[in-house]
N, CA, C and O of each residue as an XYZ file, in Angstrom:
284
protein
N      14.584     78.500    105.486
C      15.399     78.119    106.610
C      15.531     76.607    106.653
O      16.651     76.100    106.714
N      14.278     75.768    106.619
C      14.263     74.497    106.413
C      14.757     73.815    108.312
O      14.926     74.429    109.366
N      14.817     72.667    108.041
C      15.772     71.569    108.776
C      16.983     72.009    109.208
O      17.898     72.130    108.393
N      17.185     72.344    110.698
C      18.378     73.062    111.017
C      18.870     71.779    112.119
O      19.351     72.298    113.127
N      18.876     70.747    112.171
C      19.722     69.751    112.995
C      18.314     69.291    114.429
O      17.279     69.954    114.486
N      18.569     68.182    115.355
C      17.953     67.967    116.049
C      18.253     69.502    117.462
O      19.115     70.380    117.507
N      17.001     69.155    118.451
C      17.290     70.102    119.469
C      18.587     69.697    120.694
O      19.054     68.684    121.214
N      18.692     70.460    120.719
C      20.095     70.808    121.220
C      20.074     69.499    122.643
O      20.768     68.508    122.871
N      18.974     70.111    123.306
C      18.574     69.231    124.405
C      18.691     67.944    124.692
O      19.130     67.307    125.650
N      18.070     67.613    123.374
C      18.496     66.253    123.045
C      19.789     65.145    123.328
O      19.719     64.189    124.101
N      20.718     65.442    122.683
C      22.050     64.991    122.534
C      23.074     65.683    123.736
O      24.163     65.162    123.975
N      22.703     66.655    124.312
C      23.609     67.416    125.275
C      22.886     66.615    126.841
O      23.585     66.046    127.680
N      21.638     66.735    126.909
C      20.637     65.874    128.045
C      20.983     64.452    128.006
O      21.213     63.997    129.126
N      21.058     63.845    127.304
C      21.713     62.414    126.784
C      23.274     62.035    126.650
O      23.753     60.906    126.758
N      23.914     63.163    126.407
C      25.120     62.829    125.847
C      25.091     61.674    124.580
O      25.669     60.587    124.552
N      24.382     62.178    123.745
C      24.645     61.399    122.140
C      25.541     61.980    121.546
O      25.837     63.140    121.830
N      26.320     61.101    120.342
C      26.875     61.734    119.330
C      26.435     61.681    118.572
O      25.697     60.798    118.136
N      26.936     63.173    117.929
C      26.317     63.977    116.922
C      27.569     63.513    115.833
O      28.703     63.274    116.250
N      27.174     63.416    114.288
C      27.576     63.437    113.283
C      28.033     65.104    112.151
O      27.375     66.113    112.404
N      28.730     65.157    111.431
C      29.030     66.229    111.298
C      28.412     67.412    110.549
O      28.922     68.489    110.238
N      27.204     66.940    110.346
C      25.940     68.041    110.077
C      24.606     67.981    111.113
O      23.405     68.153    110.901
N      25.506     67.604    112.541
C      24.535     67.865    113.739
C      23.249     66.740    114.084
O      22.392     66.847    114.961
N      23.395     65.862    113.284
C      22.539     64.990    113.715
C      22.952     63.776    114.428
O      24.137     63.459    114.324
N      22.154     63.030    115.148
C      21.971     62.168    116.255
C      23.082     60.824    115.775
O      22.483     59.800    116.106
N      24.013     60.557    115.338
C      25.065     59.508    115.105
C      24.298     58.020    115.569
O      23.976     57.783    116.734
N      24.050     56.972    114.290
C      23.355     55.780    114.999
C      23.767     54.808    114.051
O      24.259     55.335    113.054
N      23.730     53.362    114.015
C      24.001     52.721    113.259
C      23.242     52.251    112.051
O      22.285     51.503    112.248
N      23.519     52.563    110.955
C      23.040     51.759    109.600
C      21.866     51.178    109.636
O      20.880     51.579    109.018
N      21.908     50.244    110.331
C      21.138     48.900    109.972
C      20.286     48.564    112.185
O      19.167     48.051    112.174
N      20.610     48.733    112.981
C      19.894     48.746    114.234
C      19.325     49.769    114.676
O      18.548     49.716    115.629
N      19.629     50.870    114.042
C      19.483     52.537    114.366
C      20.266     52.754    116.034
O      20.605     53.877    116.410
N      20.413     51.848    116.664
C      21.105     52.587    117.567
C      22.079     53.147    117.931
O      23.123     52.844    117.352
N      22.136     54.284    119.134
C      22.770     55.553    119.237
C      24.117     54.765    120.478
O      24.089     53.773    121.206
N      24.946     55.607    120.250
C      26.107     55.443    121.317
C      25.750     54.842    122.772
O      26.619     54.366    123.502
N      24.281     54.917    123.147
C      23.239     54.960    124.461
C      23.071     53.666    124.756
O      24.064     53.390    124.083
N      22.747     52.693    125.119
C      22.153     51.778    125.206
C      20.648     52.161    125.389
O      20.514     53.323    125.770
N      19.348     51.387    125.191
C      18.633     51.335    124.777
C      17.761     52.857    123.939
O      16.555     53.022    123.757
N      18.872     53.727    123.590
C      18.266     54.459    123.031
C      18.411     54.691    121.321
O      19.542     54.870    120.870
N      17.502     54.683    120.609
C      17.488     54.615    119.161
C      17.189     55.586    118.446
O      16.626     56.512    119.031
N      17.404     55.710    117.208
C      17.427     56.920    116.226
C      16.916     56.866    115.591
O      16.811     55.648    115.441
N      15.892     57.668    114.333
C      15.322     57.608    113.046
C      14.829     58.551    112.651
O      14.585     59.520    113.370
N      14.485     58.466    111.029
C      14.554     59.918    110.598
C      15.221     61.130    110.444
O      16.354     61.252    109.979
N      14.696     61.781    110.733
C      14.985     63.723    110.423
C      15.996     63.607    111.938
O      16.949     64.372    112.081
N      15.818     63.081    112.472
C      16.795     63.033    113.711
C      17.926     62.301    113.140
O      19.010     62.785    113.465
N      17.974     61.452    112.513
C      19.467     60.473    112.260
C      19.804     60.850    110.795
O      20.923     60.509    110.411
N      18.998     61.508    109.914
C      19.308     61.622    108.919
C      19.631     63.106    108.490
O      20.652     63.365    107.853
N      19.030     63.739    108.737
C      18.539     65.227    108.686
C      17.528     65.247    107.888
O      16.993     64.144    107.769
N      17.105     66.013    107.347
C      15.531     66.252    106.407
C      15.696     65.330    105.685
O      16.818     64.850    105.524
N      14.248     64.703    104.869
C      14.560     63.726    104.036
C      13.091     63.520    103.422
O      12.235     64.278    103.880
N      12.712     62.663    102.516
C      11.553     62.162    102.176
C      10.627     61.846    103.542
O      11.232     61.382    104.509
N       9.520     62.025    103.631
C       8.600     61.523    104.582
C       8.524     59.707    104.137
O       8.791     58.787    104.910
N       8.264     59.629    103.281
C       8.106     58.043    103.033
C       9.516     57.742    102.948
O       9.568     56.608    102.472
N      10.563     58.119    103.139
C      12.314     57.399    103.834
C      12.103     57.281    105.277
O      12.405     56.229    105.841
N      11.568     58.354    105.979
C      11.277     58.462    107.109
C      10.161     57.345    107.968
O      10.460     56.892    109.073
N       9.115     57.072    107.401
C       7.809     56.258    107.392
C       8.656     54.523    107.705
O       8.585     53.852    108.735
N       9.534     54.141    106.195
C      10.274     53.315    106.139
C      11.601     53.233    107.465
O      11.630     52.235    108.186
N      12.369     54.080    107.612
C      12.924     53.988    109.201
C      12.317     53.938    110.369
O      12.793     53.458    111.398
N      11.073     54.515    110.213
C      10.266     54.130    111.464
C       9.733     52.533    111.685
O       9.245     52.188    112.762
N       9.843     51.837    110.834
C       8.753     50.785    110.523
C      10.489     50.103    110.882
O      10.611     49.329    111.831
N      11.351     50.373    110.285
C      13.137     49.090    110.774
C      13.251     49.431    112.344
O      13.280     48.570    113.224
N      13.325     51.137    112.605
C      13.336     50.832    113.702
C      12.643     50.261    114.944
O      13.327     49.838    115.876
N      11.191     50.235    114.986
C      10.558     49.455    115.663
C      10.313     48.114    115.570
O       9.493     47.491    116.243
N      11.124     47.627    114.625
C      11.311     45.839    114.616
C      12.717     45.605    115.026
O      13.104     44.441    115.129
N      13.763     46.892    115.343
C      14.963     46.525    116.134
C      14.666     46.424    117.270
O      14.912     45.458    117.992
N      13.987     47.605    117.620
C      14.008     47.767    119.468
C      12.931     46.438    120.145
O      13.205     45.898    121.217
N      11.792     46.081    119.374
C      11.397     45.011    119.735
C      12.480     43.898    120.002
O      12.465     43.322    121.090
N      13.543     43.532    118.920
C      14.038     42.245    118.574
C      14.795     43.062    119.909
O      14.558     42.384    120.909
N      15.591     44.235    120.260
C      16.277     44.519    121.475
C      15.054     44.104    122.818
O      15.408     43.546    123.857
N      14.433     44.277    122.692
C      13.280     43.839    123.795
C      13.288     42.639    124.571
O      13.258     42.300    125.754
N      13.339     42.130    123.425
C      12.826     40.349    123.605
C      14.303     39.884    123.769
O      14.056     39.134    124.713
N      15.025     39.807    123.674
C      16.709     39.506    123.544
C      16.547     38.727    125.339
O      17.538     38.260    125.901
């Protein structure tokens, strides 16, 4: 069965956009989502993937939302 998209709750509770294999729509390079201060990474922005791709987006995105922090 694998990786079937983020929970529904998610993006419908939020109103995020979703991309066209159901995952959380965010930018490239800030990870953030359509939301203001809300951000994306991983199996959520990507869909399934390497754990160490994942490890590595976790580690960009928490040096965006800081640099969004401090702003």
């Amino acid at each position: 069965m694998g990786f079937l998209g983020t929970e529904e709750y998610l993006d419908k509770g939020l109103n995020l956009e979703l991309n066209n294999r159901g995952n959380i729509e965010a930018d490239d390079k800030s990870y953030k989502t359509n939301k203001d201060n809300i951000f994306v990474c991983g199996d959520a922005r990507r869909g399934q993937s390497l754990v160490v791709t994942d490890i590595r987006e976790g580690i960009n995105v928490a040096y965006n939302v800081h640099e969004h922090l401090v702003k």
